[in-house]
C-alpha positions in Angstrom: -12.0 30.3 1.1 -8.8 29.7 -0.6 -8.2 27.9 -3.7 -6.9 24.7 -2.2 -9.6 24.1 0.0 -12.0 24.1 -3.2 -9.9 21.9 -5.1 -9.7 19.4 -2.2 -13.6 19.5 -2.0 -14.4 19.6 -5.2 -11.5 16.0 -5.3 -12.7 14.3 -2.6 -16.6 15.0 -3.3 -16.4 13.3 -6.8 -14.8 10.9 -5.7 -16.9 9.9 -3.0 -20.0 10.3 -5.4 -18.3 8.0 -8.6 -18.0 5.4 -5.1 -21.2 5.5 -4.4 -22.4 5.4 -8.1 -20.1 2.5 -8.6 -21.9 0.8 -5.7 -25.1 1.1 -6.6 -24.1 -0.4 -10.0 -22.1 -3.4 -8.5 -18.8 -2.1 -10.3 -15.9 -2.5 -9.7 -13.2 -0.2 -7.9 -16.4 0.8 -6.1 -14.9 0.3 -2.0 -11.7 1.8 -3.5 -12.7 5.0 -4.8 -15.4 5.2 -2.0 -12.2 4.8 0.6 -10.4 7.2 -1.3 -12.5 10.1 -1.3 -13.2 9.5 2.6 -9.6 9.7 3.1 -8.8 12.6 0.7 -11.8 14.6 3.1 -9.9 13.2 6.2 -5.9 13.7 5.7 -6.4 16.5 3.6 -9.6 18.5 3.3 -10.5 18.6 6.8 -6.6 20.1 8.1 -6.9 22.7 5.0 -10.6 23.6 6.2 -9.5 23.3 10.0 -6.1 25.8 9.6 -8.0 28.3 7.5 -10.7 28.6 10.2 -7.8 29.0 12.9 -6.1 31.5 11.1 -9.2 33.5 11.3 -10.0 33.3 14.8 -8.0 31.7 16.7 -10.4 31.2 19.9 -12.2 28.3 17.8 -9.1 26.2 18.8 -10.8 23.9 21.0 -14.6 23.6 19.0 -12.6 23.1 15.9 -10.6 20.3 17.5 -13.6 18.8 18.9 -15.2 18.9 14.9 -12.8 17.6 13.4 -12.5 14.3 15.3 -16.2 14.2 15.5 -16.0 14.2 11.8 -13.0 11.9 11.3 -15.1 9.1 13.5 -18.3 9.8 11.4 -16.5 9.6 7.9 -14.7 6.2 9.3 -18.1 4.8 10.4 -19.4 5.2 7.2 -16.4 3.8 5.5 -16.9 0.8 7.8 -20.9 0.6 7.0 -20.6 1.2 3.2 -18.1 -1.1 2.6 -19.6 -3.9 5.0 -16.5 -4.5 7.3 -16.3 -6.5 9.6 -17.4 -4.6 13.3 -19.4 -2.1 11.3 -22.5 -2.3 13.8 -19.9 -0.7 16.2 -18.5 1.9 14.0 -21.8 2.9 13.0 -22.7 3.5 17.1 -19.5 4.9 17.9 -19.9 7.5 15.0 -23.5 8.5 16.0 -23.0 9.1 19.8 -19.3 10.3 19.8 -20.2 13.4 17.9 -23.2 13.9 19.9 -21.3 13.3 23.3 -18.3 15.6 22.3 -19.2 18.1 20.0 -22.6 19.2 21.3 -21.6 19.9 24.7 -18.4 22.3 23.4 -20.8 24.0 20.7 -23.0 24.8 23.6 -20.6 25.9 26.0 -18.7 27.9 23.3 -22.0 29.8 22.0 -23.4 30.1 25.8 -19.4 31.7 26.5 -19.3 34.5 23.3 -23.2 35.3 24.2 -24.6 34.7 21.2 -26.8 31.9 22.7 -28.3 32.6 26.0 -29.2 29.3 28.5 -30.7 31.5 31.1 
């Protein structure tokens, strides 16, 4: 992995984990740095992860598309549920199932494609 993509994990995973600490401790700055890191993992982790697998192999396109916005509506759910926003009961649905719904079929058909899962 490159340099930047470590950075950006290493950024966005300490931040998420001094939100979470500062949650659990009822201090302040604690939505803010929690929203922070989620959005540090979303606009800029998850693009450096997604063109650094694409440069690689470029067939991934479509699976890699699919996890991506799987992971984008999981990381908002739990932005919505951690931070107790309004409609969170919906987020949280919507980021269990839509991952399930989009990005199980296209691992399956993608694995069951290249052969190295058989479903015979």
């Amino acid at each position: 992995m490159t340099k930047k993509i470590k950075i950006l994990a290493i950024i966005s995973a300490n931040t998420v984990f001094a939100g979470a600490l500062c949650k659990v401790y009822h201090l302040p700055l604690a939505g803010i740095l929690l929203l922070l890191g989620i959005l540090i993992c979303i606009g800029l982790f998850i693009p450096a992860v997604n063109s650094y697998i694409l440069k690689k192999q470029k067939t991934l396109f479509p699976l890699v598309l699919i996890g991506s916005i799987a992971i984008t509506i999981s990381l908002i759910s739990a932005a919505f549920s951690v931070n107790r926003w309004p409609y969170r009961d919906i987020a949280v649905l919507i980021g269990v199932f839509v991952p399930l719904i989009l990005f199980l079929p296209a691992a399956i058909y993608y694995y069951s494609k290249s052969g190295l899962i058989n479903l015979k």
